[in-house]
mmCIF file of the C-alpha atoms, coordinates in Angstrom:
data_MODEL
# 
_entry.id   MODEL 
# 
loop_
_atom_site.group_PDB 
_atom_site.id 
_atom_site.type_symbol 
_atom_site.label_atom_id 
_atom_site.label_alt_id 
_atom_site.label_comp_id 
_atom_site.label_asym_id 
_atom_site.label_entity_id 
_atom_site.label_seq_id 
_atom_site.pdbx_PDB_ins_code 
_atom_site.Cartn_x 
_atom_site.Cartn_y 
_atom_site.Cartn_z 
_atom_site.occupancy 
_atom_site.B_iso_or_equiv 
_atom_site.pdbx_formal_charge 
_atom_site.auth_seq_id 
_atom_site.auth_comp_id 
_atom_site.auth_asym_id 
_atom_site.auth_atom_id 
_atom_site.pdbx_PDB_model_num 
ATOM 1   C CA . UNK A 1 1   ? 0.000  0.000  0.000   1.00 0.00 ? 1   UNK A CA 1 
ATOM 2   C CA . UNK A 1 2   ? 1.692  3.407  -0.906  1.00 0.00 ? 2   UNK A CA 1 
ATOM 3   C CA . UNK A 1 3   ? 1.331  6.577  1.061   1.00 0.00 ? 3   UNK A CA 1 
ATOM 4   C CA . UNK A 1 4   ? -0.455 9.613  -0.140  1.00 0.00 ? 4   UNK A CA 1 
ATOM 5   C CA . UNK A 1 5   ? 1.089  12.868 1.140   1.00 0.00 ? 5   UNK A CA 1 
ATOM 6   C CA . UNK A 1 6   ? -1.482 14.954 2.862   1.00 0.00 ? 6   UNK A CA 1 
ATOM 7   C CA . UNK A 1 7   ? 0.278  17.882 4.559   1.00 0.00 ? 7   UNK A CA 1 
ATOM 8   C CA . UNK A 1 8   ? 0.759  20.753 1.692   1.00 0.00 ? 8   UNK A CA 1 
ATOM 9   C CA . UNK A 1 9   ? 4.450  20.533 2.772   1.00 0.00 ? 9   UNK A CA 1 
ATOM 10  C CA . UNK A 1 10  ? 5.050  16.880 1.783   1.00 0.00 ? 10  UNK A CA 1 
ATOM 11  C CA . UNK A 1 11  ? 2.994  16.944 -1.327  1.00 0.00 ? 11  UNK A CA 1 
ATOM 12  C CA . UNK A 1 12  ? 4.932  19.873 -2.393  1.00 0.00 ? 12  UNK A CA 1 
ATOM 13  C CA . UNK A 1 13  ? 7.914  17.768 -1.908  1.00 0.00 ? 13  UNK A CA 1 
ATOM 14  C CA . UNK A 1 14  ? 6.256  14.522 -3.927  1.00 0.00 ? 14  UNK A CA 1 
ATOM 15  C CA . UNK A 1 15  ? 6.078  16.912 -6.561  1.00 0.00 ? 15  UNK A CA 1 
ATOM 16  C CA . UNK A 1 16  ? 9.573  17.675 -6.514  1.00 0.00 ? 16  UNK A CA 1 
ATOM 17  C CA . UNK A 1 17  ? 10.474 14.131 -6.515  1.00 0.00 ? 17  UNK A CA 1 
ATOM 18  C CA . UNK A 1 18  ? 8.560  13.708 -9.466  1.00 0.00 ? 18  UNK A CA 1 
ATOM 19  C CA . UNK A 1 19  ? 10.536 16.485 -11.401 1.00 0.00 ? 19  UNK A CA 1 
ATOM 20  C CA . UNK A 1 20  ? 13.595 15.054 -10.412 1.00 0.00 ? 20  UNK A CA 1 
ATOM 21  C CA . UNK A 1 21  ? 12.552 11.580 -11.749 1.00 0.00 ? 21  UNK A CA 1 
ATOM 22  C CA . UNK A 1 22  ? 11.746 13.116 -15.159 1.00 0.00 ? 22  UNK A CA 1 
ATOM 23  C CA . UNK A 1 23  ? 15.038 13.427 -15.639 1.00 0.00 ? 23  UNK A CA 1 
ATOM 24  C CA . UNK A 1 24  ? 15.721 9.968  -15.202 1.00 0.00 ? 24  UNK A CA 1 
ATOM 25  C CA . UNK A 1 25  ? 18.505 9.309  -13.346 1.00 0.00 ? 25  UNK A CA 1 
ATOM 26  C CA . UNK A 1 26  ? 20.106 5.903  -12.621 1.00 0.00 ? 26  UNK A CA 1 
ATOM 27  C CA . UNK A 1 27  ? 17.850 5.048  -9.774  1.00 0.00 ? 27  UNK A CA 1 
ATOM 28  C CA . UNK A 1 28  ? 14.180 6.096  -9.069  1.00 0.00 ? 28  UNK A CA 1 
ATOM 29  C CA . UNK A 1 29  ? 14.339 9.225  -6.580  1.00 0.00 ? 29  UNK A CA 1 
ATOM 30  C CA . UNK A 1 30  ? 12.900 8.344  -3.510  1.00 0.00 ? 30  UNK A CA 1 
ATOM 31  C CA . UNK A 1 31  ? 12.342 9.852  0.478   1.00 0.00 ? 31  UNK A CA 1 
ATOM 32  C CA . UNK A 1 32  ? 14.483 8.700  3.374   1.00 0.00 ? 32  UNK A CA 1 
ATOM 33  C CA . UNK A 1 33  ? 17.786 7.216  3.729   1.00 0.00 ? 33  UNK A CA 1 
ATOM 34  C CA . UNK A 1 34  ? 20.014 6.341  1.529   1.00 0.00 ? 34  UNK A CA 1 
ATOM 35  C CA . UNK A 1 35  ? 19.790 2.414  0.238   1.00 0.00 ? 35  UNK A CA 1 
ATOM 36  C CA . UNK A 1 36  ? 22.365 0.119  0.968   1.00 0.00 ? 36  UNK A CA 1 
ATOM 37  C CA . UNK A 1 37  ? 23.057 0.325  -2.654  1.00 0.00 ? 37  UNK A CA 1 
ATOM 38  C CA . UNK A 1 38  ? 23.102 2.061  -5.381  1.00 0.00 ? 38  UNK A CA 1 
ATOM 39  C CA . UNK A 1 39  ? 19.980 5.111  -5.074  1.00 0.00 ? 39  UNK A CA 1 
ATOM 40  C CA . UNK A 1 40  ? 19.203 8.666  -4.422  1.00 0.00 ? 40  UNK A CA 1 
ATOM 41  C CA . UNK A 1 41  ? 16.814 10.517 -2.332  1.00 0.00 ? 41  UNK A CA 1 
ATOM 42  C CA . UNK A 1 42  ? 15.721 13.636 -1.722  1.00 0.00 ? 42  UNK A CA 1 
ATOM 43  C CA . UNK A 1 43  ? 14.124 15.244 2.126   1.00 0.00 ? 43  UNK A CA 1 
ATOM 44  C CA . UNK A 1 44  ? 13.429 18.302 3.839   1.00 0.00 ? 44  UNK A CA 1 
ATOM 45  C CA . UNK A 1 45  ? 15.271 19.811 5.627   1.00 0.00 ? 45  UNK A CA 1 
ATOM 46  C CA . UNK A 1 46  ? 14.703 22.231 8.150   1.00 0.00 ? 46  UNK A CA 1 
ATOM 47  C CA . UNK A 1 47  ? 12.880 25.202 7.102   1.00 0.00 ? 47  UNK A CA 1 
ATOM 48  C CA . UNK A 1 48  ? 11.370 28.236 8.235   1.00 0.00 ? 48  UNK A CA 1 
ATOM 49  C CA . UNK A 1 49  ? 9.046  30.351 7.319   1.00 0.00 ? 49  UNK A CA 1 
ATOM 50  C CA . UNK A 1 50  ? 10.285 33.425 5.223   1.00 0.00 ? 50  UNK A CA 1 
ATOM 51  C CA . UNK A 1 51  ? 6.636  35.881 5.468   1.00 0.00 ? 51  UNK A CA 1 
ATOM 52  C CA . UNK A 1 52  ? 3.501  35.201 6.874   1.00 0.00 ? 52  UNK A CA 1 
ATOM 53  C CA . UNK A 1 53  ? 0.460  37.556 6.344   1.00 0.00 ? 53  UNK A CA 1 
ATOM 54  C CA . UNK A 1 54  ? -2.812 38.346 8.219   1.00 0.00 ? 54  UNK A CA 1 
ATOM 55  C CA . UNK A 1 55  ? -4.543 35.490 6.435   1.00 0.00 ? 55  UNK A CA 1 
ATOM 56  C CA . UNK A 1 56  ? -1.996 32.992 7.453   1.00 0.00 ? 56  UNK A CA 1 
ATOM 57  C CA . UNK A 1 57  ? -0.640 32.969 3.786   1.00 0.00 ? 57  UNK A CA 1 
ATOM 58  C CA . UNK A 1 58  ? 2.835  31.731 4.760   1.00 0.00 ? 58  UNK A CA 1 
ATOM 59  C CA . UNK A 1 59  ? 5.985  31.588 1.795   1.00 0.00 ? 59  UNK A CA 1 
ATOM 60  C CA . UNK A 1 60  ? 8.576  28.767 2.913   1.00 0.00 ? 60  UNK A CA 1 
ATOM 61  C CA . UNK A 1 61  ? 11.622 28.675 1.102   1.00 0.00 ? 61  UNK A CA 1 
ATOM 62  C CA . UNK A 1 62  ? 11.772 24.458 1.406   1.00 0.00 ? 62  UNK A CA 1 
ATOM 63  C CA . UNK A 1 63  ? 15.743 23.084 1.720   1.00 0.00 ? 63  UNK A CA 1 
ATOM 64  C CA . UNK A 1 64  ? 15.369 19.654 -0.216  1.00 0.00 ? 64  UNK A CA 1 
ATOM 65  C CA . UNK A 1 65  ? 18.733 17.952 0.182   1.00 0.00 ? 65  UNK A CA 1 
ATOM 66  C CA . UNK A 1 66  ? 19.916 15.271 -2.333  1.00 0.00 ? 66  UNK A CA 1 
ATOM 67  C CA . UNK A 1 67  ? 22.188 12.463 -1.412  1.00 0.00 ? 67  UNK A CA 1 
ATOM 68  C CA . UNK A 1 68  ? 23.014 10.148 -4.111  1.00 0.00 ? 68  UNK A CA 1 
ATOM 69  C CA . UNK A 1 69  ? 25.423 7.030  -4.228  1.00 0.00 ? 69  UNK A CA 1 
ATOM 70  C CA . UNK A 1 70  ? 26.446 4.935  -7.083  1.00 0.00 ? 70  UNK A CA 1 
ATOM 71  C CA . UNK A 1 71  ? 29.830 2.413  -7.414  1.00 0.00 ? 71  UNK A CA 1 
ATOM 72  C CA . UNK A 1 72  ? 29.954 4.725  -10.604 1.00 0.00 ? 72  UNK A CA 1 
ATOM 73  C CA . UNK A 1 73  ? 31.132 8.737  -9.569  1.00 0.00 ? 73  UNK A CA 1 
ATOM 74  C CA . UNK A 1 74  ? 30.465 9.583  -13.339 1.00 0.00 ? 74  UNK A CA 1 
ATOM 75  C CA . UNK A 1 75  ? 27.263 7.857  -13.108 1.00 0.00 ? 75  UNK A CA 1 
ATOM 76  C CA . UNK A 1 76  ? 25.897 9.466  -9.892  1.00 0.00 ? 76  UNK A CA 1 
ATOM 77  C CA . UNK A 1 77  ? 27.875 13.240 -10.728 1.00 0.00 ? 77  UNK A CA 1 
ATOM 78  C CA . UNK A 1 78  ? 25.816 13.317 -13.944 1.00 0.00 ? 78  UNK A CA 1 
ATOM 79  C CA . UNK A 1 79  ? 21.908 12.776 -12.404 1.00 0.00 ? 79  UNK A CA 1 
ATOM 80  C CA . UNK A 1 80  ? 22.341 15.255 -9.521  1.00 0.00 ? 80  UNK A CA 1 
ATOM 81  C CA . UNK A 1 81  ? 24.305 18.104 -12.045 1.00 0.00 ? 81  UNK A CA 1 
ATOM 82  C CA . UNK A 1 82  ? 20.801 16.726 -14.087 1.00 0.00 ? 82  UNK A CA 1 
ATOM 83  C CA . UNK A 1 83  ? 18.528 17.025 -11.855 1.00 0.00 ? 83  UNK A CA 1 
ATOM 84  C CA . UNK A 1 84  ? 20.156 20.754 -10.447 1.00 0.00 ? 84  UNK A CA 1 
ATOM 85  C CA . UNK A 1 85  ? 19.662 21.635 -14.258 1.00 0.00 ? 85  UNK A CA 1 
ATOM 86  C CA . UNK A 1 86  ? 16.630 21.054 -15.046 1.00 0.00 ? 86  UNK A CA 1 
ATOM 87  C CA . UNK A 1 87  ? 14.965 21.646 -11.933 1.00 0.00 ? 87  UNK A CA 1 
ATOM 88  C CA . UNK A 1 88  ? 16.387 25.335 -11.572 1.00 0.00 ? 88  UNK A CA 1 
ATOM 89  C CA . UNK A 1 89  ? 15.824 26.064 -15.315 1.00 0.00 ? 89  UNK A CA 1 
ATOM 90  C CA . UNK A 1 90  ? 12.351 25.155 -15.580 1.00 0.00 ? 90  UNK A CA 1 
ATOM 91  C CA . UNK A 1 91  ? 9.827  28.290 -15.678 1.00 0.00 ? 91  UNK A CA 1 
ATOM 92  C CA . UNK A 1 92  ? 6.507  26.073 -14.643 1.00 0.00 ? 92  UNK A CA 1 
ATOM 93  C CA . UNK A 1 93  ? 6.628  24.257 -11.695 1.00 0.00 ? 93  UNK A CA 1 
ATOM 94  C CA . UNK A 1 94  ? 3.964  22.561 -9.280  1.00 0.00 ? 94  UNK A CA 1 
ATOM 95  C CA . UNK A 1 95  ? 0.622  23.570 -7.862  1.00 0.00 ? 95  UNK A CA 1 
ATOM 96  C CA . UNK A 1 96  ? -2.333 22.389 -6.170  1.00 0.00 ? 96  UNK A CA 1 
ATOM 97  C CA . UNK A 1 97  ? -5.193 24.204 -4.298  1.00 0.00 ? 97  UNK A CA 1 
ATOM 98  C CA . UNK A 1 98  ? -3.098 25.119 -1.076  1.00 0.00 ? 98  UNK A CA 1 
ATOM 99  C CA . UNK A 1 99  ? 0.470  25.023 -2.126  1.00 0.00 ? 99  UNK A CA 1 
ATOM 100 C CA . UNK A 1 100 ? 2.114  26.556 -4.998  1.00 0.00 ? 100 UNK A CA 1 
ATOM 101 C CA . UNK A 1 101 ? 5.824  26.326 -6.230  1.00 0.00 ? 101 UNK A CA 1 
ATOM 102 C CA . UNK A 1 102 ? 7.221  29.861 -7.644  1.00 0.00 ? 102 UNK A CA 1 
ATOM 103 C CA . UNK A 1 103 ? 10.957 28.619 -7.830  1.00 0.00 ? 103 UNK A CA 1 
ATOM 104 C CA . UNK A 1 104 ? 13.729 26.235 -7.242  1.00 0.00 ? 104 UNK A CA 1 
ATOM 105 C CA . UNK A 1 105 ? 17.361 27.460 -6.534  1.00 0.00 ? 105 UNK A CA 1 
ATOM 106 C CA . UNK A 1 106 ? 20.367 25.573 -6.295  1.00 0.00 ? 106 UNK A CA 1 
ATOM 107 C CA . UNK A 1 107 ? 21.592 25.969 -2.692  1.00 0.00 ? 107 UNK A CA 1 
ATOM 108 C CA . UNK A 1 108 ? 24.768 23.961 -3.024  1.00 0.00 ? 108 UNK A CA 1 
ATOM 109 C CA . UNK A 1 109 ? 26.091 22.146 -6.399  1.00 0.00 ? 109 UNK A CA 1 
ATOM 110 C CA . UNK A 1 110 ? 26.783 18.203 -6.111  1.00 0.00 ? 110 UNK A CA 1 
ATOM 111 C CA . UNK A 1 111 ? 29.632 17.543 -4.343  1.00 0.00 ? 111 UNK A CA 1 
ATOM 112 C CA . UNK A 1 112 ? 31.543 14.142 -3.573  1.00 0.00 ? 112 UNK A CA 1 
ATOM 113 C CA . UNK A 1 113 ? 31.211 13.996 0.643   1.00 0.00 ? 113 UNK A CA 1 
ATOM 114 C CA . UNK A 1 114 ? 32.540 10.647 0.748   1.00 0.00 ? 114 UNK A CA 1 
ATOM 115 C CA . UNK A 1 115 ? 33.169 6.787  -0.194  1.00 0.00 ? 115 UNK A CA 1 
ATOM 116 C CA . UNK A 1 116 ? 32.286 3.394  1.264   1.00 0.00 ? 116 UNK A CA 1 
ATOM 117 C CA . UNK A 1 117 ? 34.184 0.718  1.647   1.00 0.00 ? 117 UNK A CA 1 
ATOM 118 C CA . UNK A 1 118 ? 32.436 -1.412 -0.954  1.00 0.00 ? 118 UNK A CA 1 
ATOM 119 C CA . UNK A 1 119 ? 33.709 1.733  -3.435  1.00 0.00 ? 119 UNK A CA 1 
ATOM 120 C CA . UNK A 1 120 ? 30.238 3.632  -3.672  1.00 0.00 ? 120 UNK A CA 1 
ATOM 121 C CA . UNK A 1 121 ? 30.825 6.911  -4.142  1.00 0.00 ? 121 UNK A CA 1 
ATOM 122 C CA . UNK A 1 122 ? 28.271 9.467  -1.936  1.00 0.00 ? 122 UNK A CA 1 
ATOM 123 C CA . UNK A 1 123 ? 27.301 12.729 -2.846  1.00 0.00 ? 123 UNK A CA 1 
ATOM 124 C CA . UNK A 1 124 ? 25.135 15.586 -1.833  1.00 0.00 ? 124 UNK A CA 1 
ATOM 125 C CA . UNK A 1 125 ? 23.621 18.837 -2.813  1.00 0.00 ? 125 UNK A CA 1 
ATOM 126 C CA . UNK A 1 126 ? 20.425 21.080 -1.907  1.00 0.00 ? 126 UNK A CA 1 
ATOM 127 C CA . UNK A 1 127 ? 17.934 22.996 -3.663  1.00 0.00 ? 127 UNK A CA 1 
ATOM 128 C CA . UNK A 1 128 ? 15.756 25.750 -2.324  1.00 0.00 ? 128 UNK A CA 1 
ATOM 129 C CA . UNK A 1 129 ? 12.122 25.262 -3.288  1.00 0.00 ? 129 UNK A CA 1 
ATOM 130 C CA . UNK A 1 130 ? 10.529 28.782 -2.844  1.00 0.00 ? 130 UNK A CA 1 
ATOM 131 C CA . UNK A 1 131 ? 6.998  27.347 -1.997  1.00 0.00 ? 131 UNK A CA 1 
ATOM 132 C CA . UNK A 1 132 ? 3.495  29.532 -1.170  1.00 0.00 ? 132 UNK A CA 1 
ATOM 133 C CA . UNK A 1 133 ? 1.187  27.840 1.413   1.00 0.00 ? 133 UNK A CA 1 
ATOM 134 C CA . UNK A 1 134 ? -2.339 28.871 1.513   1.00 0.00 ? 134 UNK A CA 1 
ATOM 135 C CA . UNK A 1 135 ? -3.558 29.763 5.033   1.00 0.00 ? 135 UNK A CA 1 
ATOM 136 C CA . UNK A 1 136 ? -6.784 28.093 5.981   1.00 0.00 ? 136 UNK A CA 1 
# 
């Protein structure tokens, strides 16, 4: 059974998944930690609010950070500098009733952070996803 994101938060963060998975990188984009193998995924981290108005209109500049590991530095080097591409180039993004994206930033390029013993190479990098959230 698969989890549908109900928080305006997390969907907007599903959404940026899905972006990054049109590019189609080596492994399917996913939330949490990073697989024993192979894989990259993408979370929140923390955030706060940038303005908030009398009608609880809030705009949350999201930090989305992007760890990636492959046995293959090329490999992995080339779907993050991807994803940073496209996602920070685009001009229409994401939007449902109570959440709206207006822009994603690169907040720090891909960069190598480590290496396993079993040779997988890790890397990391961040977006900023400028995000609007409704107030109720």
């Amino acid at each position: 059974m698969s989890y549908q994101a109900t928080s305006a938060i997390d969907q907007a963060l599903e959404a940026v998944i899905g972006l990054m998975n049109a590019t189609q990188p080596f492994a399917t984009v996913t939330r949490g930690a990073l697989p024993t193998g192979p894989g990259i995924v993408a979370e929140i981290g923390p955030s706060t609010p940038r303005e908030m108005y009398m009608t609880k209109n809030t705009t949350v500049p999201l930090d989305v950070t992007i760890n990636g590991k492959s046995h293959n530095l090329l490999t992995l080097s080339d779907a993050l500098n991807k994803i940073h591409s496209a996602l920070t180039r685009a001009t229409v993004y994401p939007c449902e009733q109570n959440w709206q994206i207006s822009d994603i930033k690169t907040a720090s390029e891909p960069q190598i952070i480590g290496r396993e013993d079993n040779n997988d190479w890790i890397m990391a990098s961040s977006l900023t996803v400028e995000t609007f959230l409704k107030g109720d």
